[in-house]
C-alpha positions in Angstrom: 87.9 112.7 113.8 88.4 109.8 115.9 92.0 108.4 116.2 91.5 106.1 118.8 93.3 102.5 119.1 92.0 100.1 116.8 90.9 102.6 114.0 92.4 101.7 110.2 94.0 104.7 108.4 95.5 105.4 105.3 98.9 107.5 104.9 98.6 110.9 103.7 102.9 111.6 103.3 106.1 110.3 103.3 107.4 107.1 101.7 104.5 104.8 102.7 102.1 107.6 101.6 98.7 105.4 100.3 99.2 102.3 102.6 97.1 101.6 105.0 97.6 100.7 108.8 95.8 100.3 112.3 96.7 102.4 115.4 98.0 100.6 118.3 98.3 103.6 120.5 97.8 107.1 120.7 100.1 109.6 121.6 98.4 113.5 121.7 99.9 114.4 118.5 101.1 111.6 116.9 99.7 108.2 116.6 101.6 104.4 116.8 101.1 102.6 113.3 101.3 98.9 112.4 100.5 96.8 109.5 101.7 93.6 110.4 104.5 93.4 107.8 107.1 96.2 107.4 105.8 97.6 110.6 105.3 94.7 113.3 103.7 95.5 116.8 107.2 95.1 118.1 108.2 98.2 116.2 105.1 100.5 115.4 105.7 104.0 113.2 105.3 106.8 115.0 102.9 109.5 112.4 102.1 113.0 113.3 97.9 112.8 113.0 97.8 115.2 110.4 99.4 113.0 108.1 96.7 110.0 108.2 93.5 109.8 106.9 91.3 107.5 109.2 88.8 104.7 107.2 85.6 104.1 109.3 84.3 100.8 109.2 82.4 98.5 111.8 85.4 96.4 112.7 87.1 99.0 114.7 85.7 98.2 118.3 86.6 94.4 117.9 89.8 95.4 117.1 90.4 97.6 119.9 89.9 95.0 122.3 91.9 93.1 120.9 94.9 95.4 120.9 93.9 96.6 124.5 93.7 93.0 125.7 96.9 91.9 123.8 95.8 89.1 122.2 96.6 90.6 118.8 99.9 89.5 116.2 101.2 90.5 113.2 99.8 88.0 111.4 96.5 88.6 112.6 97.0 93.0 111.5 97.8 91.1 108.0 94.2 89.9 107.9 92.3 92.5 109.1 94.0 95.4 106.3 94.0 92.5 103.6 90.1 92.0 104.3 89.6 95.7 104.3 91.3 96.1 100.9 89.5 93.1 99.4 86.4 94.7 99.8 87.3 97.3 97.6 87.3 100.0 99.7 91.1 101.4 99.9 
């Protein structure tokens, strides 16, 4: 399983088990989580890897130049999970 920056996942546990995120930032075993909303870039949620599920899709490279170069906001994390789920695929 590939939990690189840039992937989507969904949570497996805890309170915001079934939402989905992106990871910002890899940390052995944990992983940095944002969604744009409740969890901004400027405070990311730190999830043990075993508690996400990753979602594969053919965004994830463009996102993870985007994050790597910095040119990515909240607003823009929005977007990306809200197009993910309006394809039907949550």
């Amino acid at each position: 399983m590939e939990y690189g920056t840039g992937a989507l996942c969904a949570s497996l546990a805890g309170h915001d088990k079934g939402e989905v995120f992106v990871i910002i930032e890899d940390e052995g075993e944990y992983v940095c989580l944002v969604n744009g909303a409740s969890r901004p870039l400027a405070k990311p949620k730190r999830k043990k890897k075993k508690h996400i599920q990753i979602i594969y899709d053919e965004e994830e490279r463009k996102r993870r130049d985007l994050i790597e170069r910095g040119q990515v906001r909240d607003d823009h994390i929005r977007s990306l999970i809200r197009g993910y789920k309006r394809r039907g695929q949550s």
